[in-house]
C-alpha positions in Angstrom: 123.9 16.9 138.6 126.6 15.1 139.6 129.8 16.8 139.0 128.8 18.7 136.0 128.4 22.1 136.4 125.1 23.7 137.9 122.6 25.4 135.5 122.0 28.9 135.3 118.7 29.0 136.1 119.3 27.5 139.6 120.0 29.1 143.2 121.5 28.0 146.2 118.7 30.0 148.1 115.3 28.4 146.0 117.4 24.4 146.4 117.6 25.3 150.4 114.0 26.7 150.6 113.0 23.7 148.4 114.9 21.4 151.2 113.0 23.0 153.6 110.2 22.6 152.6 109.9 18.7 151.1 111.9 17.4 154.4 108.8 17.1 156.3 107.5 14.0 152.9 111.2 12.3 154.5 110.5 12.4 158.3 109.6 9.5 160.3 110.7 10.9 163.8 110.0 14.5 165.1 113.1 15.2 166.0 116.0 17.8 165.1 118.3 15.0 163.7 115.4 13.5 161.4 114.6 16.7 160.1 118.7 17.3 159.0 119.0 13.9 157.7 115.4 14.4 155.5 116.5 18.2 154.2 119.9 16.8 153.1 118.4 13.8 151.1 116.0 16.0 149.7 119.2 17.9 148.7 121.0 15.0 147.6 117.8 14.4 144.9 117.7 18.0 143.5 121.4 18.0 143.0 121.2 14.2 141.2 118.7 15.6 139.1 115.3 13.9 140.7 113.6 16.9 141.1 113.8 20.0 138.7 112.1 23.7 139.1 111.2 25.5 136.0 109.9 29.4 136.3 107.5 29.5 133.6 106.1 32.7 132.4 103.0 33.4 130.6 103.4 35.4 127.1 102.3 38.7 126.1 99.7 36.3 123.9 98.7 34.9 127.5 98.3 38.2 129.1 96.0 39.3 126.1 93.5 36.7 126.4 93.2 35.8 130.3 94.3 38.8 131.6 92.3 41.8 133.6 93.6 45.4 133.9 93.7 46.1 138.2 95.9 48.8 140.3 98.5 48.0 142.3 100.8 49.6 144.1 101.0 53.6 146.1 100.9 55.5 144.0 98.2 53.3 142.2 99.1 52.3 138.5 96.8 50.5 136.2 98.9 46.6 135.2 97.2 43.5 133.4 97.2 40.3 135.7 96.4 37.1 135.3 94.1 36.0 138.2 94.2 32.4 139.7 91.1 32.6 142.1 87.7 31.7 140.9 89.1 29.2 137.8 86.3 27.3 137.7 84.8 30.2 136.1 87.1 30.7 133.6 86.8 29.8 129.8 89.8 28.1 128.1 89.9 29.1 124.9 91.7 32.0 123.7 90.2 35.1 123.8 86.7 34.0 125.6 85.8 36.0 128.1 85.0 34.7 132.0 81.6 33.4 132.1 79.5 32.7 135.5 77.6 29.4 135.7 73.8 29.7 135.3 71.8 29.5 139.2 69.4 27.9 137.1 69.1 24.3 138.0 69.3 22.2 135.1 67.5 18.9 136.7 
């Protein structure tokens, strides 16, 4: 950013964990000193602006048409998620409902 002043939506704690965890791409030795020199240039990129971290939420819309009701928490309460484990399954059109492949073969 370069002396302007830092946006909201950024924290000292996610640009650290975010150091953290790209200094290993920067390393060429396995030593303590590599590892401090790769986390502060990795540092040094998210404060000139190379790497930026947007939170993005789905909608209410989103939630309607990919999400499934499951219960979470003690005691249990009923909350729509959005699942990310078997995609492939998935349709992607709004409102379609999951669909299995067919164990058909097709050949």
């Amino acid at each position: 950013m370069n002396g302007s002043a830092r946006p909201v939506h950024r924290s000292e704690a996610l640009d650290k964990a975010m150091a953290r965890a790209l200094a290993p791409i920067y390393t060429r030795a396995d030593t303590a000193g590599a590892y401090a020199w790769a986390r502060a240039k990795v540092k040094e990129e998210i404060d000139d602006g190379y790497l930026r971290i947007a939170r993005i939420n789905p909608s209410p819309d989103s939630f309607a048409d990919f999400g499934v009701s499951t219960k979470v928490g003690e005691p249990s309460r009923n909350v729509r998620v959005i699942p990310n484990d078997n995609l492939i399954y998935r349709g992607l059109s709004r409102g379609q409902t999951p669909s299995r492949p067919s164990r058909t073969p097709t050949c």
